[in-house]
C-alpha positions as CSV (number, residue, x, y, z in Angstrom):
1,X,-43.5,124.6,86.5
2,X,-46.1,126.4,84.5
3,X,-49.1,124.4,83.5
4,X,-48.7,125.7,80.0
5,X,-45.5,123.8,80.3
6,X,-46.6,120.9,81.7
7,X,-49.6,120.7,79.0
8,X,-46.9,120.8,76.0
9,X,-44.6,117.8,77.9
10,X,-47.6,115.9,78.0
11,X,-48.6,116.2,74.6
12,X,-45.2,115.5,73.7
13,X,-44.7,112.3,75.6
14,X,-48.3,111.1,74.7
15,X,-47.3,112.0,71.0
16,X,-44.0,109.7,71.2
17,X,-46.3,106.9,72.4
18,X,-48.7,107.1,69.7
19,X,-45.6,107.3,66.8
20,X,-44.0,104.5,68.6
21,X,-40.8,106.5,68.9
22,X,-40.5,105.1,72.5
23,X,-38.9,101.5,72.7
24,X,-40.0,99.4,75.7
25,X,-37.8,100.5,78.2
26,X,-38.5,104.1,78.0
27,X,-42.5,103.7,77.8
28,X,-42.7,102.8,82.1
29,X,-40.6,106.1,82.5
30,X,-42.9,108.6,80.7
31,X,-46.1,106.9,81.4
32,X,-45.1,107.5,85.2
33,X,-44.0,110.9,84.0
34,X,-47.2,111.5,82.5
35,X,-48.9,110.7,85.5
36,X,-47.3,113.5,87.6
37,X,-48.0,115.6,84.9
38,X,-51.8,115.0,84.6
39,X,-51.8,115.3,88.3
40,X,-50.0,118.7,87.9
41,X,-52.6,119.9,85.7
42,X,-55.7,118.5,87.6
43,X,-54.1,120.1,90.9
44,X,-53.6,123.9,89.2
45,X,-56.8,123.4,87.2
46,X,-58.8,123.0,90.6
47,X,-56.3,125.3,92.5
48,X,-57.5,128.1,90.0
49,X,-61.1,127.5,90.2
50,X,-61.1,127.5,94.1
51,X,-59.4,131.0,93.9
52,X,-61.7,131.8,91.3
53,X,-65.2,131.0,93.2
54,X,-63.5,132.9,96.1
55,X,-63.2,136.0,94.3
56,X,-66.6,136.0,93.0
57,X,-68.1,134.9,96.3
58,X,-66.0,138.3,97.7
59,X,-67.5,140.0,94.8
60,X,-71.1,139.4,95.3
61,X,-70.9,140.1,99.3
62,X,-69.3,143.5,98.2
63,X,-72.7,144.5,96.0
């Protein structure tokens, strides 16, 4: 999964919740699913700025 993709599924479930268009027994299911999601995201976020701070560490031993 793309985090792009993961972003727009959490909008959408957070949306539901906020219209209420979730009834009770759905609301466990994506708030667990939302979980996963935000962890998703933190994990690529921080994956990407690791990789990041290694390139411009590389660079800057280059110069």
């Amino acid at each position: 999964m793309k985090y792009e993709e993961a972003m727009k599924k959490l909008e959408t479930i957070v949306s539901d919740v906020e219209e209420g268009k979730l009834d009770i027994d759905v609301i466990s299911e994506k708030l667990k699913e939302a979980q996963e999601l935000i962890k998703f995201c933190k994990d690529k976020l921080y994956q990407t700025d690791r990789e990041i701070q290694e390139l411009l560490s590389d660079g800057s031993k280059e110069m």
